[in-house]
C-alpha positions in Angstrom: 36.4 26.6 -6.0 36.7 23.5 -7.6 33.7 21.9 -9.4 33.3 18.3 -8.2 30.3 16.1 -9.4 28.3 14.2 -7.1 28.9 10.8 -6.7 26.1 8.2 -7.2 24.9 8.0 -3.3 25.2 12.4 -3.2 23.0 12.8 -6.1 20.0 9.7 -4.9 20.2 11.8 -1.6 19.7 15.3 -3.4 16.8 13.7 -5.6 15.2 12.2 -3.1 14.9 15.7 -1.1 14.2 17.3 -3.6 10.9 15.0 -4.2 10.3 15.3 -0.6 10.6 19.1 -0.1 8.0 19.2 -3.1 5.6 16.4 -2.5 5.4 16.5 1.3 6.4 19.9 2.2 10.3 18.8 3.7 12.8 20.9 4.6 16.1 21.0 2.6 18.9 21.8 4.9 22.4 23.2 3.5 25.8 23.4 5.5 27.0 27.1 6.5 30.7 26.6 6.2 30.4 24.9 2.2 26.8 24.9 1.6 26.4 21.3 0.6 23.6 19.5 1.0 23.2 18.5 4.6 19.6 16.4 4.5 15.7 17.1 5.2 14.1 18.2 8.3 9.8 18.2 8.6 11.0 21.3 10.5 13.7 24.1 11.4 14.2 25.4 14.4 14.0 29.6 14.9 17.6 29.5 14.7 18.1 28.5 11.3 15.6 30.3 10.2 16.8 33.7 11.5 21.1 33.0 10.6 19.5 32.2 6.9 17.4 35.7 6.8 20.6 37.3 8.4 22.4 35.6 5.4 20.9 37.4 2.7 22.9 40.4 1.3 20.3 43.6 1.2 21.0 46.8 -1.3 18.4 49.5 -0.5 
């Protein structure tokens, strides 16, 4: 994979979720296929929740 900076509009986007996941409690949403940043959400539905638990690689 290629590294490739943000541009200017990416990286006001990222800050400002970033402030708003910790100020006010947003969501940060990520896409599956690439995993870049996708927006805020004030909520997720059970779905997303349960693909991103599903996600997690566990070693027992």
């Amino acid at each position: 994979m290629d590294f490739r900076p943000l541009n200017e509009l990416e990286r006001r986007q990222l800050i400002t979720a970033l402030r708003g996941n910790a100020e006010g409690n947003r969501v940060m949403l990520m896409d599956r296929r690439d995993t870049s940043f996708a927006g805020t959400t004030d909520e997720v539905p059970d779905e997303e929740v349960i693909t991103a638990i599903k996600s997690v690689p566990c070693h027992y």
